[in-house]
N, C-alpha and C positions, 0 to 999 in steps of 0.2 A: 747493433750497438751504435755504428755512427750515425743512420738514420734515428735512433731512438736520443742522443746526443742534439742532432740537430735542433729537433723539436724541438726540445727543452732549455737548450740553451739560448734558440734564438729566438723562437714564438712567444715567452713568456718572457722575456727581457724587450721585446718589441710591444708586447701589447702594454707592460708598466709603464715604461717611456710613452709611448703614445698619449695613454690616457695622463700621467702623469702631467706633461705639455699640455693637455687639452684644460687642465682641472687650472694649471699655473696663466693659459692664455696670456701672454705672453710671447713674442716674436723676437729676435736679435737684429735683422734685418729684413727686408724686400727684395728679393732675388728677380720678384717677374719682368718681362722684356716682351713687348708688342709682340714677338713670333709665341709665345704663349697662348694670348687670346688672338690670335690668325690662324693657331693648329684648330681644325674642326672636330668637333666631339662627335667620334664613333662608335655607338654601342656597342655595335658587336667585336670590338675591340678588346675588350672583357675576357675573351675567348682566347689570345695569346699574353691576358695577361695573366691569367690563372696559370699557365703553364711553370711559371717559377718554382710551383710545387711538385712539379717534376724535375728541375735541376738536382734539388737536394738526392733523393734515392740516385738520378743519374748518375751522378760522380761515385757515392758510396760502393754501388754495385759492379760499376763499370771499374774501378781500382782497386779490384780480386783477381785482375788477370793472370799474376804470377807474383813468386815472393817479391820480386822487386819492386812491383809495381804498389803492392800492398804496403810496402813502407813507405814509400811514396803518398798511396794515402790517405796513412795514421797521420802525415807529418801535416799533409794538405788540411786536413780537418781541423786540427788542433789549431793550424792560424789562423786558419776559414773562422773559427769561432771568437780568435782573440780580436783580429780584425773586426768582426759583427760588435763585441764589446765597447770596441775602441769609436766603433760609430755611434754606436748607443751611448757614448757620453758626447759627441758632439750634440745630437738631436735634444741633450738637456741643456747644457752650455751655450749652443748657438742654434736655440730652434727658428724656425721657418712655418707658417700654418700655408696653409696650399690652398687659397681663400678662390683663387679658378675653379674650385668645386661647384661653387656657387650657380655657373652656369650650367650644373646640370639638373638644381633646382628646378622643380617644375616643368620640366618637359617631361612629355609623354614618352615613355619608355617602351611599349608593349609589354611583349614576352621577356624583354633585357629589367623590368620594373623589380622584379624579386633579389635581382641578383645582385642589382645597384644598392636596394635598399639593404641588404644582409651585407653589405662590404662597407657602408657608409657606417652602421650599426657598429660596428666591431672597428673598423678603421679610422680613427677620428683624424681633421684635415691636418696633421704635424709629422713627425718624423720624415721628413722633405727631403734633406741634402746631406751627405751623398744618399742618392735613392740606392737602398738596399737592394732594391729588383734588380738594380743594372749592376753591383758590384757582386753582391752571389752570383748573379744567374755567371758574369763574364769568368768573372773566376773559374766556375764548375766548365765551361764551355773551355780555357785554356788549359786545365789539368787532361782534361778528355782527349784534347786536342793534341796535347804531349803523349798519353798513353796508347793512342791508335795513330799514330804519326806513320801510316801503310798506306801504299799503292791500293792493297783492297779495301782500303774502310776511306779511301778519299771523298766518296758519295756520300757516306755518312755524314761526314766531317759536314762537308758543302751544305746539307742539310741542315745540321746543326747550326751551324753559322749564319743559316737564313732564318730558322727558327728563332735566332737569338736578336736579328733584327728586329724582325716582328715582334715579338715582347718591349724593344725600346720604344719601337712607333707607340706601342699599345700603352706602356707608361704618360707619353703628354695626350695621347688621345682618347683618352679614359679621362683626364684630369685629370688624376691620381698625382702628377707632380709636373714640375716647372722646367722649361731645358735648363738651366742651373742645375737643375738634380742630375740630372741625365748624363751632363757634362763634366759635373765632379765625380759623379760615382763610376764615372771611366775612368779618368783621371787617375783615381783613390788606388782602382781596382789593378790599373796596369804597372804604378809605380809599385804595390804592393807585390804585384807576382814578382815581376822583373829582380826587383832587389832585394825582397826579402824571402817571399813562400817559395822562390823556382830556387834559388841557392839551396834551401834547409832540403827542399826535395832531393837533389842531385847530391848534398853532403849525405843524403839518408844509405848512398852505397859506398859508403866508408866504412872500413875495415870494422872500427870501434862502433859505429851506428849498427852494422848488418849482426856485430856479437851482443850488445847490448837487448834489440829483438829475439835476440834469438836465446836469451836466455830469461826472456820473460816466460 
């Protein structure tokens, strides 16, 4: 259900917005900065940036470990999703087009040519800042991080957190967005847990929260 949530909340609210921006063409500002066009474009970069669609089931599954942890997060999801909203009205309000695309124009792609072209297709160049990759993927990466906070899942952890590197590198070197994106959808993401989703989570083993569940 939170997995079948996700989708729908966010995939079909990202692609109206996207195209929406694309149809209005239209900009708020210029975000780019020289380290933009100096990041070099890496195809096979593609390759951890596709992995976002593993964050989503990550977190859903991985926050069944026990009742605690499962209210934990129902709570997680529900912001995860208000937040996603709340970014989906900036990308109308103060869009950004991510016109560094451009440079992948026309170069020969090989084997990487199908997969640019079916993500170019479906992803039109808007919905920029905060880049969504970096504020879900971080998010799912700090809940995770709270729920296996163990000696034995430390290599996990490390793993993950290198995993999630690689996804940022692979956001400017794909082109897919500008450091402006990268730097606010950190930003977004850490003031968001910090002061809003990590509170709601931790209130979630209050007396009133754990009967409330429990009488759903």
């Amino acid at each position: 259900a939170l997995i079948s949530a996700i989708i729908v909340g966010c995939g079909f609210g990202y692609l109206a917005t996207n195209h929406f921006a694309n149809w209005r063409n239209w900009q708020a500002f210029d975000p780019q900065i020289g380290l933009d066009t100096a990041i070099p474009f890496l195809p096979w970069m593609i390759i951890p940036y596709a992995t976002l669609y593993l964050y989503y089931p990550m977190a859903a599954v991985l926050g069944m470990k026990n009742a605690d942890i499962q209210r934990e997060n129902v709570i997680f999801h529900q912001t995860f999703l208000l937040l996603t909203w709340i970014i989906f009205a900036i990308f109308i309000l103060l869009p950004v087009e991510v016109d560094i695309r451009d440079e992948v124009s026309g170069v020969e792609l090989g084997l990487w040519q199908g997969v640019y072209d079916l993500l170019h297709a479906v992803d039109t160049p808007w919905n920029a800042w905060p880049s969504l990759h970096i504020v879900q993927s971080l998010l799912a990466v700090f809940a995770v991080t709270r729920w296996y906070n163990s000696a034995a899942s430390r290599w996990h952890i490390r793993f993950l957190w290198f995993a999630w590197i690689m996804l940022v590198l692979s956001v400017v070197a794909t082109k897919q967005h500008f450091v402006w994106d990268v730097a606010s959808g950190i930003i977004i993401a850490t003031v968001a847990w910090k002061f809003w989703i990590l509170p709601l989570m931790k209130n979630s083993h209050s007396e009133e929260v754990v009967a409330s569940f429990e009488a759903l």
